[in-house]
N, C-alpha and C positions, 0 to 999 in steps of 0.2 A: 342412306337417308339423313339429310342434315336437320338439325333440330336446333330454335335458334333459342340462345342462351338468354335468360331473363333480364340482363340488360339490354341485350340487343329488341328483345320485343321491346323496352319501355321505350326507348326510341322512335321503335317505328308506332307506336300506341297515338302520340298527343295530335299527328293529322285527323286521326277518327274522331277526335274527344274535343276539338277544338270547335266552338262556336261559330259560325260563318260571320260573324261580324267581328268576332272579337280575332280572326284570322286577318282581314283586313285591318285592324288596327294593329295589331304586332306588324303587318310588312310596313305600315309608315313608322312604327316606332323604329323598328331595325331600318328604315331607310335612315332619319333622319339620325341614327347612333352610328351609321357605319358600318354594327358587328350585330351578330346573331345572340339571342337573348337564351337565357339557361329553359331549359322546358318547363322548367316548376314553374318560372318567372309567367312562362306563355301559358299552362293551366290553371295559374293564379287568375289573369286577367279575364278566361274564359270562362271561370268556376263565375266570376263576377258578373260577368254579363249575362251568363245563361240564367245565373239565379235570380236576378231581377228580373229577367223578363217572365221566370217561372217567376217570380213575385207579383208581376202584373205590373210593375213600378219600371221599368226598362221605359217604355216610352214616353214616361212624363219629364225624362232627366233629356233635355234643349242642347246643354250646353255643360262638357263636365270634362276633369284633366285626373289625372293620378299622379301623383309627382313622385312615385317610386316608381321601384322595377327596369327602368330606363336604363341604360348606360352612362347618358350626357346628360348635360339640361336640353338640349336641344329632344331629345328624344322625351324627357319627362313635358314638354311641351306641346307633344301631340294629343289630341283631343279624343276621348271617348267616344263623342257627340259634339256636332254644332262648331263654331268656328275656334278657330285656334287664338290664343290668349297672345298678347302686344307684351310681348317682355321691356319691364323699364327697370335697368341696372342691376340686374342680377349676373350673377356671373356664375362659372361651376364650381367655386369652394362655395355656394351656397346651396349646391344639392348633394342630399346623401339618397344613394339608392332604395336603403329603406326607410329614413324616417321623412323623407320629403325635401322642400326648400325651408328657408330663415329668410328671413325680413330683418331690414336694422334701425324696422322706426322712424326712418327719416325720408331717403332715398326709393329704396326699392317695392315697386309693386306690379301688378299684374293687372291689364283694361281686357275684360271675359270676352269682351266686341258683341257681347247680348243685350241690348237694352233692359231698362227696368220693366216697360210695360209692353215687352215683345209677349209676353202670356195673358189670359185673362187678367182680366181687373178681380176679380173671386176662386181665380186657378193658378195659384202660383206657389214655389216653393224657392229656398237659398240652402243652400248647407255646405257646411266646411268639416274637414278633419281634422283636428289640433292634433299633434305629437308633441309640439314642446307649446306651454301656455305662454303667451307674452300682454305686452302692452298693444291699444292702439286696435283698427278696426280690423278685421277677419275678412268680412266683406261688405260691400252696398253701394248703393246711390241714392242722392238725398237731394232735391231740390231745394228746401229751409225746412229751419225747426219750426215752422209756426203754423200755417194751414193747405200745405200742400205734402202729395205722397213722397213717400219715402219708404226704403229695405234695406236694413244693414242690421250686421251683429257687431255689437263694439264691447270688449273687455277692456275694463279699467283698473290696474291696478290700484293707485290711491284709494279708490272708495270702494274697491274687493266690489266689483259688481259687473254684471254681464247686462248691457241694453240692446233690446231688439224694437225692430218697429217691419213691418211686412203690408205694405200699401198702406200705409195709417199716417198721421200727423203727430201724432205721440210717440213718445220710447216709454216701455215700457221694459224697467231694473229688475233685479232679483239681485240681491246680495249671497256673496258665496261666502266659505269658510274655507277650499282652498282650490286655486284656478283651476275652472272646467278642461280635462281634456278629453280627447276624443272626439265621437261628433255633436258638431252642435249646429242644428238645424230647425228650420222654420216654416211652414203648411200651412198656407189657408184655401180653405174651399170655404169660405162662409164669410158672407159679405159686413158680418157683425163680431166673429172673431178668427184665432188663428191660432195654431199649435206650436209653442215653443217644445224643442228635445235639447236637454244637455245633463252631463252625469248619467246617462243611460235611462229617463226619464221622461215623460210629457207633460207638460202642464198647456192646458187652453187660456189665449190673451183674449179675454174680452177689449177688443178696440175696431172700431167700425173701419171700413177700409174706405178709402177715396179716390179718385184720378185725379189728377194732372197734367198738363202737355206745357213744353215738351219735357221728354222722357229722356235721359240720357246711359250710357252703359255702363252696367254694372264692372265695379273694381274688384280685383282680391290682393288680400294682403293689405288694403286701405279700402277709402270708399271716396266713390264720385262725387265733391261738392267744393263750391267753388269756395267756401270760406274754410275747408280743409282737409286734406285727403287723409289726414290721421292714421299716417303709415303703421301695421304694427311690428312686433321686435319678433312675433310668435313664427314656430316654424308647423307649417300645414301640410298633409299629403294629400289630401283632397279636397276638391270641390265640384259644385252640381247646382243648376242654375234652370228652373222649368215649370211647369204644369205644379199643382198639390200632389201631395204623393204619402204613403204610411212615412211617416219619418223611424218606427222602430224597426222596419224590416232594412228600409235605407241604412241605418245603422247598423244592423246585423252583417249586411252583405261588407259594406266598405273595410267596417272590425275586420271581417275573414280575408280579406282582401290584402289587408298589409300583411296581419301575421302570414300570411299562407308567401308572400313575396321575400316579408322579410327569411323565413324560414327556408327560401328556395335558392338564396342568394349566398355565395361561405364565408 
């Protein structure tokens, strides 16, 4: 009677343990990488998906990438959800496996191909992963600064401040003491305010929300607006783009998501 040895079961274990959706995404990641992904790498991303959807937050994320775990950039390129992201000048000394892609400020960014007002006008969320903090916007689209909607996170270093705005005509600052990393994300279900998270924290933006047409698609790594795409230098492993959502559970999962990759990868 043969008896199989405990690496041979953990082997054959990740087909049963593996999320039906998040199966289909590793065959396009490994399509578009060429080579088969380490198993941790594969119950990394399926710990992710299974526990947002046990979060209840699974369905509200439209449109979202991981920029680890991958092989390539070609493969960090394939979408969680919702349509695949318009690479502008990136190349792959700008992806590292675990801590994501780099931006250089100037050149390089990412078009999500989701518009700003693909979601409700009162059901909407943005969020990014920072791994290394930089200059310059994270993500958005912005019609003008003055009475039409607008979604972006913009860090700046000169005035040490983080500006958000989430359907609204205003930004709304927060000054930092030293640049947020991690996630930093944006919620509103409320036609009068909206949940900022950064540092591991929530704070509510009192700022009425608005529409505008037309709507154009949200950026990452800079933001949509014809007087400047304000590329930033910061390097990001995620982003998610949809419906309102907890932003602290959102944070929880994506947190477990890197460590658990970066930790599967030698």
């Amino acid at each position: 009677m043969s008896i199989l040895l405990p690496s041979r079961r953990f082997l054959l274990g990740p087909p049963w343990l593996i999320d039906p959706d998040a199966r289909d995404f590793i065959r396009r990641v490994e399509a578009a990488d060429g080579a088969a992904l380490e198993n941790g790498v594969k119950l990394a991303y399926s710990n992710f998906i299974r526990g947002c959807k046990a979060d209840g937050i699974w369905n509200s994320i439209k449109a979202s990438c991981a920029f680890v775990g991958a092989r390539t950039l070609n493969g960090a390129l394939v979408p969680f959800m919702g349509p695949a992201p318009t690479n502008f000048n990136f190349v792959s000394g700008d992806f590292n496996r675990k801590t994501g892609l780099v931006g250089n400020g100037s050149t390089k960014y990412l078009n999500s191909n989701r518009n700003n007002d693909a979601d409700p006008q009162n059901n909407a969320h943005l969020s990014v992963y920072v791994s290394t903090a930089g200059d310059g916007a994270y993500i958005g689209e912005v019609e003008n600064f003055s009475a039409t909607n607008g979604s972006q996170i913009v860090n700046t270093v000169s005035s040490s401040s983080l500006g958000t705005r989430l359907r609204t005509a205003s930004t709304a600052s927060t000054t930092w003491a030293t640049n947020p990393t991690g996630l930093i994300g944006l919620s509103r279900s409320s036609s009068s305010e909206y949940v900022r998270r950064f540092n591991s924290a929530n704070v509510t933006v009192t700022s009425a929300s608005i529409v505008s047409s037309p709507q154009k698609s949200i950026f990452v790594f800079g933001r949509n607006f014809s007087s400047g795409i304000l590329p930033t230098s910061g390097r990001l492993s995620f982003y998610s783009i949809g419906e309102s959502l907890d932003l602290a559970l959102l944070d929880a999962r994506v947190t477990a998501l890197i460590n658990q990759i970066a930790a599967a990868i030698p």
